[in-house]
TORROKE-287752 format. One line per field, with one value per residue (C-alpha): x, y, z. Coordinates in Angstrom, 1 decimal, decimal comma, always signed. Example, Ala and Ser with C-alpha at 12.3 -4.5 7.8 and 13.67 -1.06 7.14 Angstrom:
TORROKE-287752
X c(+12,3|+13,7)
Y c(-4,5|-1,1)
Z c(+7,8|+7,1)
***
This chain:
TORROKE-287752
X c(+60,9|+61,4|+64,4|+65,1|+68,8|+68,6|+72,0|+73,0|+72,7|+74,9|+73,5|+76,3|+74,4|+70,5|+69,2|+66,6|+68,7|+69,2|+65,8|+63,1|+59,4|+56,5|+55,0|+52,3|+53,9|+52,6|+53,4|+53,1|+52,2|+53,6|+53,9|+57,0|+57,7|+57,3|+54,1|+55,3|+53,6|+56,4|+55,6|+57,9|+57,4|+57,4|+57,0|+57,3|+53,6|+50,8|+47,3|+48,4|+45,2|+41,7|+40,6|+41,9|+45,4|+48,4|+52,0|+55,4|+58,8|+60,5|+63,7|+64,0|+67,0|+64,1|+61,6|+58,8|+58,9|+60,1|+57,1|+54,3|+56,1|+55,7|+52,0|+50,4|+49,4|+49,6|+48,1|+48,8|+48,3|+48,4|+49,3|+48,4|+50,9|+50,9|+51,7|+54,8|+56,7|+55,1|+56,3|+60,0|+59,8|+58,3|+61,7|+63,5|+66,7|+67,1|+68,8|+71,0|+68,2|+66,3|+63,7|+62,6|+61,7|+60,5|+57,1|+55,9|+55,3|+53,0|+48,9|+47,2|+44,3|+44,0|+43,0|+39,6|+41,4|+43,9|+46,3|+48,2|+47,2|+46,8|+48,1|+45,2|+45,0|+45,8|+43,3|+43,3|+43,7|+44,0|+44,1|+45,9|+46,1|+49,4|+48,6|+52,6|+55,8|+57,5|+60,9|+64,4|+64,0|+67,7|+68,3|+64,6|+61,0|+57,8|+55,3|+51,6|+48,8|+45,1|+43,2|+40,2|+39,2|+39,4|+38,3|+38,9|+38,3|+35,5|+36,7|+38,7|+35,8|+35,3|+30,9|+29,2|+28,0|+31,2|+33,7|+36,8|+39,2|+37,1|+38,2|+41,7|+41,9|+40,0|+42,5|+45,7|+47,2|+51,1|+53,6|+56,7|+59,5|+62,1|+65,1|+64,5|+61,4|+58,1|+55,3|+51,2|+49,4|+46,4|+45,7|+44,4|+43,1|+40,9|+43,0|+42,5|+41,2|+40,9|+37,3|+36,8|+38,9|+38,4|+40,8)
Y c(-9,1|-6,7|-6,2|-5,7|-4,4|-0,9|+1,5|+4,9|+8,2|+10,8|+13,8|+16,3|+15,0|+15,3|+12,1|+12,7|+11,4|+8,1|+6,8|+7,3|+9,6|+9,4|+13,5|+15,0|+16,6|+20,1|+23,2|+26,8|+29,7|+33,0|+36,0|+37,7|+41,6|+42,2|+40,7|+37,8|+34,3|+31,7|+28,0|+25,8|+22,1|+21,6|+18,2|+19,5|+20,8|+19,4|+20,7|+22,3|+20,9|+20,3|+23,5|+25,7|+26,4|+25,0|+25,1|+24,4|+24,0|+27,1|+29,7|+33,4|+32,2|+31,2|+33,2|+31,2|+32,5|+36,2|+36,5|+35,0|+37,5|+40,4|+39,4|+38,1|+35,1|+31,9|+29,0|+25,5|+22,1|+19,3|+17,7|+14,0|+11,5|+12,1|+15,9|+15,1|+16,4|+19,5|+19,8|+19,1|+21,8|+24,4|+23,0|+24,9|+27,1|+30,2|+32,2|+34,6|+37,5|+35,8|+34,3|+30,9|+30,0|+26,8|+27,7|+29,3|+25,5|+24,9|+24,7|+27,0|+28,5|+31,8|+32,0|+33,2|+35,4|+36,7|+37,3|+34,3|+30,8|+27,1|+24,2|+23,3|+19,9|+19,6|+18,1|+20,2|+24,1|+25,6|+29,5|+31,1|+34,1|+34,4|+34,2|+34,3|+32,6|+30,8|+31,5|+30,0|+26,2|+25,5|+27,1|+27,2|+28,6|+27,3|+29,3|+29,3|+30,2|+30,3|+28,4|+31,0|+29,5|+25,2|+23,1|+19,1|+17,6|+16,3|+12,5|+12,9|+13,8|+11,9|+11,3|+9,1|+7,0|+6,0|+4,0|+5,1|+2,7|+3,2|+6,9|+6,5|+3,6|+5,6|+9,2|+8,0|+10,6|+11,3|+11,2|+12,9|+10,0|+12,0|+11,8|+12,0|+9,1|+9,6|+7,2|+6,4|+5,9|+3,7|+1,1|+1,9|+0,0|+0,9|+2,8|-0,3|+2,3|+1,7|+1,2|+4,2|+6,3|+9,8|+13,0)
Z c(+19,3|+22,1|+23,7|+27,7|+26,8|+27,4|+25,6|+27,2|+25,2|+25,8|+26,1|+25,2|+21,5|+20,3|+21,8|+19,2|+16,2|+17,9|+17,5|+15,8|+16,5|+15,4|+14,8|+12,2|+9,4|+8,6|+6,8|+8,9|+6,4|+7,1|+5,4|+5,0|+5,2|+1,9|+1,5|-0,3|+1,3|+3,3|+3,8|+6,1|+7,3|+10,7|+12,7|+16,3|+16,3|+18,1|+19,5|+23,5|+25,2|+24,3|+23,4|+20,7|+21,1|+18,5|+18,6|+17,1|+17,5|+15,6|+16,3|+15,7|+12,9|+10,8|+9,1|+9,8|+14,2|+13,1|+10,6|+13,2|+15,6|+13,4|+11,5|+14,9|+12,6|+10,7|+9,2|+9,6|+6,8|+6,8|+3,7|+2,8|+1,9|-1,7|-0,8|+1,0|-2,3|-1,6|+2,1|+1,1|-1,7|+1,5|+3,1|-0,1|+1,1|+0,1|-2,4|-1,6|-2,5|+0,8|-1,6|-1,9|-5,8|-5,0|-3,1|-6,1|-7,5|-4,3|-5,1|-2,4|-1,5|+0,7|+4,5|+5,4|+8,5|+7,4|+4,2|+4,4|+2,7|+2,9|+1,0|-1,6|-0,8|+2,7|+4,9|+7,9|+7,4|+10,9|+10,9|+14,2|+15,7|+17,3|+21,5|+22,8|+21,9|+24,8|+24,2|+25,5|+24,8|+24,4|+20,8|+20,0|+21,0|+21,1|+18,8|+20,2|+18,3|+19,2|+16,5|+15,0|+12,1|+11,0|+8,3|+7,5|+4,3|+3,7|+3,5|+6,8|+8,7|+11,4|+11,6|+14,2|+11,2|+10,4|+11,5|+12,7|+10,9|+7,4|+7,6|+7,9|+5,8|+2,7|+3,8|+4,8|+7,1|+6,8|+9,6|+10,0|+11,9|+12,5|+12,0|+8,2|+7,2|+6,9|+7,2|+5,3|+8,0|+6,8|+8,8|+13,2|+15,5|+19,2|+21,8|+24,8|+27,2|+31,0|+32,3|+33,8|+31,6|+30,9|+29,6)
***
């Protein structure tokens, strides 16, 4: 049932923890500047545009945007529903020695372009070179990297053979709906595009 009634949000509060989004859930790998490897979920990430440029949502209070500022990289994965485990443990505080126990329980392989690594299991590794940080968003900044190496897992690759709603059906992709759920996402249907449509 929809509803026409339409409620007022005031915004002297985060209208975004009065309803719920739908975002990708991924973990940004960083390394820290003492070589040690950081992981941190993020769901304010997306591909900017149809070429190879990928951002998220970050502030220079966390790690994760002062180490991409300083290593001029970092790697992106995205973990599959039965990883989300792994994702909340990335999301570990710290201790009070600035280290994060908890990411030494996460299965990884390393990056092909730089020193940092990917989440073993993820199905999408994207490796980025840092291209600028947009900063000044309120309290936080928008990270951009420029994608220079990608791979997808073999059973989320989309092939011309296939169809579209097998694929996701047989590798459910998680989803991030904030504030605080998460969601399988295993069942799609067409996009009812416009005659005429293009991007």
């Amino acid at each position: 049932m929809t509803s026409s009634t339409m409620v007022p949000l005031d915004l002297g509060h985060s209208v975004w923890e009065r309803f719920f989004t739908v975002a990708p859930l991924v973990v940004i790998g960083t390394r820290e500047e003492d070589g040690a490897l950081d992981f941190a979920p993020k769901h304010m990430a997306l591909p900017l545009g149809w070429e190879t440029f990928f951002g998220f949502v970050c502030t220079t209070r966390h790690a994760t945007e002062r180490n991409a500022a300083r290593e001029g990289w970092f790697t992106v994965s995205f973990p599959r529903p039965n990883d989300v485990m792994l994702a909340s443990l990335a999301a570990a505080p710290r201790w009070e020695d600035d280290t994060k126990p908890a990411l030494a329980a996460l299965p990884t392989v390393p990056a092909s372009t730089n020193p940092g690594a990917l989440l073993r299991d993820a199905y999408v590794h994207l490796e980025c070179e840092l291209d600028r940080i947009v900063e000044d968003l309120g309290t936080n900044d928008l990270v951009i990297g420029r994608i220079v190496a990608a791979s997808v897992a073999e059973d989320s690759l989309r092939l011309a053979d296939a169809d579209d709603h097998d694929v996701v059906r047989d590798a459910p992709m998680l989803a991030y709906l904030h504030p605080g759920r998460y969601a399988v996402v295993d069942r799609t249907f067409s996009f009812p595009f416009h005659t005429g449509f293009s991007k």
